[in-house]
C-alpha positions, 0 to 999 in steps of 0.5 A: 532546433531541438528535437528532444524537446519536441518529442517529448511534447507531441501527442504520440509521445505523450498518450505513450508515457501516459499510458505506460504510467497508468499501467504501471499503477494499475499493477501496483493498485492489481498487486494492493488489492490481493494483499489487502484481500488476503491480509483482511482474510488472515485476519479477520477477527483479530484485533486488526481486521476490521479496519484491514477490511475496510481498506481492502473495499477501499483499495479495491474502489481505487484499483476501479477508479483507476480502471475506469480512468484508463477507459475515459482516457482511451488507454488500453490496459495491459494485461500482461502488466496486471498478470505480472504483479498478481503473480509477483504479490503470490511470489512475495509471500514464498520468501524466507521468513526464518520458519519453513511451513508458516508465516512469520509474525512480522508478515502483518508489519512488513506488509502493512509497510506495504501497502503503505508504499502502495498508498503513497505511490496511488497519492502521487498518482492522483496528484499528478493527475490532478495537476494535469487536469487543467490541460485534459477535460477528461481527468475529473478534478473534483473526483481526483480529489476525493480519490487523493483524500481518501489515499491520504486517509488511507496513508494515516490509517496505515501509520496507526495500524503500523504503530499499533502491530510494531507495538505488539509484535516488536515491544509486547507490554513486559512482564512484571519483574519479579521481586527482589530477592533479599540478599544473604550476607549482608549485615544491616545491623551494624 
């Protein structure tokens, strides 16, 4: 008999890697709420921050959804995890960005990039959960849908806003080119 395979299927395996899995998200969703929360702070007022503010209330929907997720389930959530990626997204903004007292403007891509990672990432999550829910009365189909939905929202909101700051940071409209100087020395009376 193979014992690998009934392992990896008894309860105590399971409630295991379900709940490292969920904690794992949840410090990725602790992580996407502080750089959603300072990106609409930074930005707010600019061309790009009401809709940095609207997915930072989203993001952090999300991050409570996953929360009360975690209780339905009886997973503990583990702090340390939460603790860890807060301070890792703190960590992220001391990297080197070619200047030494402030921030580089390719910050806004890189971290829309991001929290577009993050989206994705929380998509995956809700589907697979999704999928499980045929097995497991507690997982709510119909409310991870609507999470689902709104992370893909969320990813296509982020492609837009992504192609909008690229634009303006990487390919600002050109100035007009001067006009042509006429050319001396040249004869165009032949």
């Amino acid at each position: 008999m193979n014992t690998t395979a009934r392992t990896s299927l008894d309860g105590p395996t399971r409630r295991k890697r379900l709940a490292i899995y969920l904690n794992d998200h949840l410090a990725g969703a602790t992580a996407g709420v502080e750089l959603a929360r300072r990106m609409a702070q930074e930005h707010h007022g600019s061309p790009y921050g009401e809709t940095l503010e609207s997915l930072r209330k989203e993001i952090s929907q999300d991050r409570q959804a996953l929360v009360r997720l975690l209780a339905d389930l009886d997973v503990p959530a583990r702090r340390y995890k939460m603790y860890g990626a807060w301070l890792g997204e703190k960590a992220a903004r001391m990297k080197p960005n070619g200047r030494l007292l402030r921030r580089s403007g390719l910050a806004l891509l890189v971290e829309i990039e991001a929290l577009r990672l993050g989206a994705q990432g929380k998509a995956s999550l809700w589907r697979g959960l999704l999928a499980a829910s045929a097995q497991d009365s507690r997982l709510d189909a119909d409310r991870l849908e609507e999470l689902l939905r709104r992370a893909v929202r969320q990813i296509k909101t982020l492609d837009t806003l992504h192609a909008r700051v690229a634009t303006a940071l990487l390919f600002p409209a050109a100035l007009p080119e001067p006009a042509s100087a006429p050319t001396t020395g040249t004869n165009s009376s032949a």
